[in-house]
MARTI-508139 format. One record per residue: y, x, z of N, C-alpha, C in turn; residue in one letter. Coordinates in steps of 0.02 Angstrom, whole numbers, plus 50000, padded with zeros to 5 digits. Each point is the difference from the previous one (the first is absolute). Layout:
N
YXZYXZYXZa/...
% end
This chain:
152
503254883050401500405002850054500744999849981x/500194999450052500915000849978500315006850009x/500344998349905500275007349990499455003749967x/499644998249973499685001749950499824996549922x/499995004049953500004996249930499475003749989x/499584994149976499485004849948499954999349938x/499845006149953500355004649947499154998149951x/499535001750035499565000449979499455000650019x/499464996349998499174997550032499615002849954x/499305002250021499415003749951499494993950050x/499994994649952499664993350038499055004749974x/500145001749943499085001749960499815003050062x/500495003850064499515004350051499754996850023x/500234994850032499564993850033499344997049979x/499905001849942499314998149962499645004349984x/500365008549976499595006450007499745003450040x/500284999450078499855003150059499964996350066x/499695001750037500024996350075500695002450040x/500334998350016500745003550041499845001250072x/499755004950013499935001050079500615003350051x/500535002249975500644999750027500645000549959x/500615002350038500525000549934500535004250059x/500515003149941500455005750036500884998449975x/500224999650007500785000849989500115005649978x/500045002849932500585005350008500605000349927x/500265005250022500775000349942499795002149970x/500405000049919499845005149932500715001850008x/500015004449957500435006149955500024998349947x/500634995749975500234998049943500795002549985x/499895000549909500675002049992500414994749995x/500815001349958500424994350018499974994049958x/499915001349937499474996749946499554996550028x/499525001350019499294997450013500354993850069x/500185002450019500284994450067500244994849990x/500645002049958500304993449946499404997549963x/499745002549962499234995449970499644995050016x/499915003150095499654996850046500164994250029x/500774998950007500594996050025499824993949937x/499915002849957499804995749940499464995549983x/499595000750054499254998549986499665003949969x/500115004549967499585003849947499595006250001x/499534997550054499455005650010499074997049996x/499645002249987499354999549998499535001450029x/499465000850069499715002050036499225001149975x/499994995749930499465000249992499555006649984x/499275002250000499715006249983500255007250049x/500434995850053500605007350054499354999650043x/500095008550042499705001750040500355003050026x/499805003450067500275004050039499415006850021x/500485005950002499465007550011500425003750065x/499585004350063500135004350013500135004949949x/500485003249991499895009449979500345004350029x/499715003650022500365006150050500474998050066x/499614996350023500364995450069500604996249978x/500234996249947500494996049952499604994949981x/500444993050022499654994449938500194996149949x/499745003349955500484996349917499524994249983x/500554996649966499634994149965500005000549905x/499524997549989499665002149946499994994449959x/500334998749928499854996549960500524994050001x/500374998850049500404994349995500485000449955x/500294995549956500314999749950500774994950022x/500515003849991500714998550008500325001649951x/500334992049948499994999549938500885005550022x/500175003849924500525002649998500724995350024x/500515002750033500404995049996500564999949935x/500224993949965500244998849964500865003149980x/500354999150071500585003249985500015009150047x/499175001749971499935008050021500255002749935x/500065006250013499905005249959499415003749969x/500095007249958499325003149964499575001450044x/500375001150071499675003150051499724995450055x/499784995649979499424996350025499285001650021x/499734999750041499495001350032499325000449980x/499535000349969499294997849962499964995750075x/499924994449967499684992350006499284998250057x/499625005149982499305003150034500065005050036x/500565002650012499975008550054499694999650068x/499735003250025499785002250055500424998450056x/500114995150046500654999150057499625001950055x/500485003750059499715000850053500144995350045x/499685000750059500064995650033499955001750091x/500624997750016500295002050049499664994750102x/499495004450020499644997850052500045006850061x/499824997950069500145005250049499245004749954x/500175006650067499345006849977499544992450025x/499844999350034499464997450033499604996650002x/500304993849967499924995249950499685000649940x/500335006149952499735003749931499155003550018x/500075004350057499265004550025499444993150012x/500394994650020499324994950031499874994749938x/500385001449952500014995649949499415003249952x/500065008849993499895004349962499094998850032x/500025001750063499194997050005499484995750008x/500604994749989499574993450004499794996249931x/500585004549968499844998749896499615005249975x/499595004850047499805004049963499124997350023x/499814994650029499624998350020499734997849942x/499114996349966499914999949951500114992149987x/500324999649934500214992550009500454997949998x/500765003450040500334999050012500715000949951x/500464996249984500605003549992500574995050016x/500725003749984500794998350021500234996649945x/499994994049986500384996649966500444996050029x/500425000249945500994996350016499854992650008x/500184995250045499874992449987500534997349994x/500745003149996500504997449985500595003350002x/500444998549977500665006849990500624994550020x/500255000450059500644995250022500575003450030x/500594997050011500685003350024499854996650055x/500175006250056500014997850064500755002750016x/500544995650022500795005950018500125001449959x/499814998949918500515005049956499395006550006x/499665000450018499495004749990499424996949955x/499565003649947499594999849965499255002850033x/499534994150034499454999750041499334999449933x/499585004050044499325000049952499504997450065x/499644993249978499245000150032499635002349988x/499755003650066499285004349956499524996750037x/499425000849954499434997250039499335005150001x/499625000050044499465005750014499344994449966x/499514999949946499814995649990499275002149969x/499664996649994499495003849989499534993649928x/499665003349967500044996049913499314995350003x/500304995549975499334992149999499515002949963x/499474998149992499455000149955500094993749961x/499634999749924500164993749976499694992950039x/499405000950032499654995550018500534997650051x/500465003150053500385000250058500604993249957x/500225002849948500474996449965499644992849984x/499245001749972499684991449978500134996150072x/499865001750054499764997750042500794996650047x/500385004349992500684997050028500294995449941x/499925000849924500104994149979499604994049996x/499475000650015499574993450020500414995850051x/499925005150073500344996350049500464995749995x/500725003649934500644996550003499804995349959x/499594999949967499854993549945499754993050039x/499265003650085499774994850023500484996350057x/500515005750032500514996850021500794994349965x/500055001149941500544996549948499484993249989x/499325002849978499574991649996500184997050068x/499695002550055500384995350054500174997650010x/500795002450000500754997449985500234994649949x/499515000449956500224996649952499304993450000x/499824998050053499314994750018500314999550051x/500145001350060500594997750047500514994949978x/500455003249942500504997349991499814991949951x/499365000649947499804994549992499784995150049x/499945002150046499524994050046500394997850043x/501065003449991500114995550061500504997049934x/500034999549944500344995449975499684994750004x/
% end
């Protein structure tokens, strides 16, 4: 999309979970962590997302310190909240509380000079789910690649 950079992809969700929708919303970052971000230097991997107490923080994402910060730098792993309407948060809060289900980040991008989080509502593969979609991509790439011999 134009006018957006992206900062950072959690591609493993695509292979850990089925993605049955996704949400737009803002975080709450300090001035440190932003400059970091501007930097490329964030990690999505192992992040989740929680209702608590009608608030939704994100959990586990890692935003390396910035370099020309100070002592007072941020822990790396803190808890960020994350900025969505009431309404949005209440319908989010019961559709992840379903069994199966949870809010993971699928990507962290600047939209405007603003710092955007994808969330996704997603619900977790079984291993057999994983054998079975990598079969597919394997019997579709053979394909592709017997196609492309047969019209040289």
């Amino acid at each position: 999309m134009a006018g957006e950079k992206v900062v950072a992809q959690n591609r493993k969700a695509y292979h850990d979970f089925f993605i049955e929708d996704t949400f737009e919303a803002g975080i709450v970052l300090t001035g440190t962590e932003i400059k970091s971000i501007r930097q490329g230097r964030a990690n999505l991997k192992d992040s989740y997302a929680r209702v608590e107490n009608g608030e939704l923080f994100l959990h586990n994402m890692h935003i390396s310190p910035y370099e020309q910060g100070n002592r007072f730098n941020p822990d790396p792993r803190r808890t960020r909240k994350l900025l969505m309407h009431k309404g949005e948060i209440l319908r989010l809060h019961g559709l992840s509380r379903e069994r199966g289900y949870a809010l993971i980040p699928l990507r962290l991008y600047l939209k405007n000079g603003f710092c955007k989080v994808e969330l996704a509502l997603a619900k977790g593969k079984k291993l057999y789910d994983k054998r079975a979609e990598m079969a597919k991509r394997d019997a579709r790439r053979e394909m592709e690649r017997a196609l492309r011999e047969r019209q040289k």
